[in-house]
C-alpha positions as CSV (number, residue, x, y, z in Angstrom):
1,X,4.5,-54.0,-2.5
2,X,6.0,-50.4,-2.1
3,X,8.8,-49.9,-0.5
4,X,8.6,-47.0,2.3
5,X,11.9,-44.8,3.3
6,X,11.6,-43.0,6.6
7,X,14.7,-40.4,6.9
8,X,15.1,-39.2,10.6
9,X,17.9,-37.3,11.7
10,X,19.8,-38.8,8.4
11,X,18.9,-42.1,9.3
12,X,16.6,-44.4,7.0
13,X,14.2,-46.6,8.2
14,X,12.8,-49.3,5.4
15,X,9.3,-51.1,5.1
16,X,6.8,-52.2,3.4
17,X,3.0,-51.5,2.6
18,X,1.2,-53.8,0.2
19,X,-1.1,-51.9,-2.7
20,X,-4.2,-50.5,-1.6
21,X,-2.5,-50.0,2.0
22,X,-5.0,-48.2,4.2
23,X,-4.4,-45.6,6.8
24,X,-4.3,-48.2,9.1
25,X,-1.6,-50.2,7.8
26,X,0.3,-47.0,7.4
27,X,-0.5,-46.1,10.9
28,X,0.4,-49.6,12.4
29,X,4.0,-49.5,10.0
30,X,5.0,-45.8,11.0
31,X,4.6,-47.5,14.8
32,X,7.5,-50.0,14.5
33,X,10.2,-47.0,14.3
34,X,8.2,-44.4,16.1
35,X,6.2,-45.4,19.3
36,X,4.4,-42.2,19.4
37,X,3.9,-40.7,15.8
38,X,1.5,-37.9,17.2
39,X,5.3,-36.3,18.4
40,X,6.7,-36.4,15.0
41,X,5.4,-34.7,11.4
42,X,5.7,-36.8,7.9
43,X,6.6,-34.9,5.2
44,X,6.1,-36.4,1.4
45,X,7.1,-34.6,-1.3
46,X,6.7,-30.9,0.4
47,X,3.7,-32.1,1.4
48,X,2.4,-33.1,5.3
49,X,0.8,-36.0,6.0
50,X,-1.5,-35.6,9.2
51,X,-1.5,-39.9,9.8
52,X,-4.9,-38.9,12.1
53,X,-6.6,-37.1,9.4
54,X,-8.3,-39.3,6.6
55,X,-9.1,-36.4,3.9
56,X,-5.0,-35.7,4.1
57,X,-4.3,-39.0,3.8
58,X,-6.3,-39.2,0.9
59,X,-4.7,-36.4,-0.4
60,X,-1.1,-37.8,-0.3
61,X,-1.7,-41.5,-0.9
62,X,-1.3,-40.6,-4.9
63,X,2.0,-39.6,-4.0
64,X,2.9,-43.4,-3.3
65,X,4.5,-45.5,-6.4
66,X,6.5,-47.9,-5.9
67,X,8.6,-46.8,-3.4
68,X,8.6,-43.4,-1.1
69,X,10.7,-41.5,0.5
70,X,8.8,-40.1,4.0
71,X,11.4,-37.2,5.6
72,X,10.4,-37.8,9.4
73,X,10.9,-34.3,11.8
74,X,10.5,-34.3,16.1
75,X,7.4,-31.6,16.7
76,X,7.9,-28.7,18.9
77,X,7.0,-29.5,22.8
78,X,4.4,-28.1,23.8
79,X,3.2,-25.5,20.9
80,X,2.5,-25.0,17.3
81,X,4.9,-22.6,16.3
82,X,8.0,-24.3,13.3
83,X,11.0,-23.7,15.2
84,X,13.8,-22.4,12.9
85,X,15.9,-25.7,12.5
86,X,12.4,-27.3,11.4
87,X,11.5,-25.0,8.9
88,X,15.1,-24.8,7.6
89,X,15.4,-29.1,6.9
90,X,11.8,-28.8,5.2
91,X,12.9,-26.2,3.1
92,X,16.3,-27.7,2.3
93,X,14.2,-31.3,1.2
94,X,12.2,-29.5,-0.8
95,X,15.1,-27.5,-2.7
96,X,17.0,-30.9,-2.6
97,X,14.0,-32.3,-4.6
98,X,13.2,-29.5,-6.8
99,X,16.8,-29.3,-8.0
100,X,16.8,-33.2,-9.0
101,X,14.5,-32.2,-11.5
102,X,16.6,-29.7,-13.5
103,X,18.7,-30.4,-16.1
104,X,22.4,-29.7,-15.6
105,X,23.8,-27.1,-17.9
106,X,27.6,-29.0,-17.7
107,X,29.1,-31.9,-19.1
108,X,32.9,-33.2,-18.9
109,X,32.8,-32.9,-22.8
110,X,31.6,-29.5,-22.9
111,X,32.0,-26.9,-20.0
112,X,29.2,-24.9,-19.4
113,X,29.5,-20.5,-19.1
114,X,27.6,-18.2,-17.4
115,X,28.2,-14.5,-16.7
116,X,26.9,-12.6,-13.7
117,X,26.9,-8.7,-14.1
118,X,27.3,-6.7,-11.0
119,X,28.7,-3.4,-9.4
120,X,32.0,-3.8,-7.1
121,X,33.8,-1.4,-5.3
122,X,37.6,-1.2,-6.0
123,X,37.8,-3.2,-2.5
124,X,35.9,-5.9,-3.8
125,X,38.2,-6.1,-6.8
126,X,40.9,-6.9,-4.7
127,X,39.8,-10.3,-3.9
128,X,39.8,-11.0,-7.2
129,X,43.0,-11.3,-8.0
130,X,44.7,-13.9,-10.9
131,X,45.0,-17.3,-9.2
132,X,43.0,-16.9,-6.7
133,X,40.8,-19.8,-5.3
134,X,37.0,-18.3,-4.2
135,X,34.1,-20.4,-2.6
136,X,30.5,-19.5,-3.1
137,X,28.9,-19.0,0.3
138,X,25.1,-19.0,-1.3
139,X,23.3,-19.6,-4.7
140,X,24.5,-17.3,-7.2
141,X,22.4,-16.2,-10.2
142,X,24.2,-16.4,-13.7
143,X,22.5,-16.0,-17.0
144,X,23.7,-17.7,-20.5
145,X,22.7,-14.2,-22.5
146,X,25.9,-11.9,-22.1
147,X,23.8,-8.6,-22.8
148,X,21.5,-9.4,-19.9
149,X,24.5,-9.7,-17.9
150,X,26.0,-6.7,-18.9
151,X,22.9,-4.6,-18.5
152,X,22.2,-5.3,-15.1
153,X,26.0,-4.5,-14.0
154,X,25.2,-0.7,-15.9
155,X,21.7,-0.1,-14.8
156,X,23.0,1.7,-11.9
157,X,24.7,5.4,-11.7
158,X,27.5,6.7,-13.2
159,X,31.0,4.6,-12.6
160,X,32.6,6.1,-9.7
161,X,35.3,3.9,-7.0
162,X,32.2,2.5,-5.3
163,X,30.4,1.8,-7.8
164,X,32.3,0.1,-10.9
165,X,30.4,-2.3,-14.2
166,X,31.8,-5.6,-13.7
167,X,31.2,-9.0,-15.7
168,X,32.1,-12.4,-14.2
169,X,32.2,-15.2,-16.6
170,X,32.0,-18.4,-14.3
171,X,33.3,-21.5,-16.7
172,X,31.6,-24.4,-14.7
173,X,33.3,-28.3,-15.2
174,X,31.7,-30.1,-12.6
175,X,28.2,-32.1,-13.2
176,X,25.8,-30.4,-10.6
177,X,27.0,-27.5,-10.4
178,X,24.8,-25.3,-11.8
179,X,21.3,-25.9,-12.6
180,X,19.1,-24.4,-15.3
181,X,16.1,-22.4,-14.4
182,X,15.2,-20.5,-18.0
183,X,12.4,-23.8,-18.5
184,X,11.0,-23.1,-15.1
185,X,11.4,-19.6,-14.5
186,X,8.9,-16.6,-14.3
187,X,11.4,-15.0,-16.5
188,X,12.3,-17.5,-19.4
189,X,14.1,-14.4,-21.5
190,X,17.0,-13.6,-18.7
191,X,18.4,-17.4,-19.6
192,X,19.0,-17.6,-15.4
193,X,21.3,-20.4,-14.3
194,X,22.2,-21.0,-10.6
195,X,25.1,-22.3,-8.9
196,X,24.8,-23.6,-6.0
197,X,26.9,-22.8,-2.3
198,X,29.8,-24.1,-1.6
199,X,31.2,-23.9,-5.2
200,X,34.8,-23.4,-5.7
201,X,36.3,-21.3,-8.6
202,X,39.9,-19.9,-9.4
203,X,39.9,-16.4,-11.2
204,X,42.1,-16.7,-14.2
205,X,42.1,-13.5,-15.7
206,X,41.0,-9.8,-15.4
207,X,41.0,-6.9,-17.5
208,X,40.4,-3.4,-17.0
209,X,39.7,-0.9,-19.8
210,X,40.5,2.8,-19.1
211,X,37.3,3.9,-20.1
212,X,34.0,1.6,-20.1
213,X,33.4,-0.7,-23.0
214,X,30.9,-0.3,-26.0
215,X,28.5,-1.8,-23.6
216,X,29.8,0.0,-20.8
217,X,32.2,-2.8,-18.6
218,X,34.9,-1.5,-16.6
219,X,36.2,-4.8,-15.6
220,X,35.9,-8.2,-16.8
221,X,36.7,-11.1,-14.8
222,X,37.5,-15.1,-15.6
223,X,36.7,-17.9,-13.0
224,X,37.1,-21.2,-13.6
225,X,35.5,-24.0,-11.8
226,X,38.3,-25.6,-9.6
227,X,38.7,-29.1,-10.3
228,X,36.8,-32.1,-8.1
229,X,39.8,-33.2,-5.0
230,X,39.3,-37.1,-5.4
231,X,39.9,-39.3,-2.3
């Protein structure tokens, strides 16, 4: 038997479909939680799964193992166009699923770093302060190789106050936090690791030189991954 998860609105319907389940049986199963399936799209694995269309049927029935997870969205009344909120939870499942499959670059034995070069202006230094506490508000792209990180915060213009070579050295503690791309990327050499939103670090040092570094830094920052708040 395979067991058959259907996740609406953060909700989880569970079935059943026996092996070498037809459309049919799918069909007749998607009916007991949705009375009229033709208002609702099935996405597996990225992938949509038209339940009135044998060839995509056939198309996604490899996708079934022993169990599947079947992420369930309300269609648009009367028109074909994705409205925003759509589009957004299909992307965000397949992210979700993507980032399952990379390996974590952190462990509690361990602590991972990362450095992320950049240009700030002296009123973006100000926030960075020692002590502290900052929140990422999207995915931020780090890279384990220093000098990659030090050449993109210098590939710009001269340093002026708007325009100053910064390194950020992000120590990450917490499993699944960052995630490493350099297998899967287009780019293997840059060493890219991401961390995800919603990540909270404490700066715990800075330094300024008075004139740029051998490899031209002006400022060099320490965050540290803020410790998990358990219940």
């Amino acid at each position: 038997m395979i067991n058959v998860d259907f996740n609406y609105l953060k909700r989880h319907h569970l079935g059943q479909l026996k092996d070498g389940f037809s459309l049919n049986d799918l069909l007749q199963l998607v009916s007991l939680y949705f009375k009229n399936p033709s208002d609702y799209r099935f996405i597996i694995s990225g992938k949509e799964l038209d339940l009135f269309n044998t060839q995509s049927f056939i198309r996604c029935q490899s996708l079934f193992g022993n169990s599947i997870s079947i992420l369930v969205l309300r269609r648009i009344r009367g028109g074909g166009f994705v409205e925003i909120q759509i589009l957004t939870n299909i992307i965000l499942y397949d992210l979700e699923k993507a980032l399952e499959q990379i390996p974590t670059r952190n462990n509690e034995e361990r602590p991972c770093q990362t450095f992320r070069g950049m240009n700030m202006t002296n009123n973006d230094l100000a926030q960075y302060t020692v002590g502290t506490r900052l929140m990422t508000k999207s995915f931020l792209s780090t890279t384990k190789n220093r000098s990659v990180a030090e050449a993109f915060a210098i590939c710009r213009s001269a340093t002026t106050d708007n325009n100053i070579p910064t390194l950020c050295t992000y120590t990450i503690k917490n499993r699944r936090t960052a995630y490493d791309l350099e297998t899967i990327s287009e780019y293997p050499e840059e060493k890219e690791v991401l961390i995800i939103p919603y990540s909270a670090f404490i700066v715990k040092g800075m330094d300024r030189y008075e004139s740029p570094s051998e490899t031209g830094i002006v400022i060099k920052i320490e965050l540290e991954e803020c410790e998990a708040v358990s219940d």
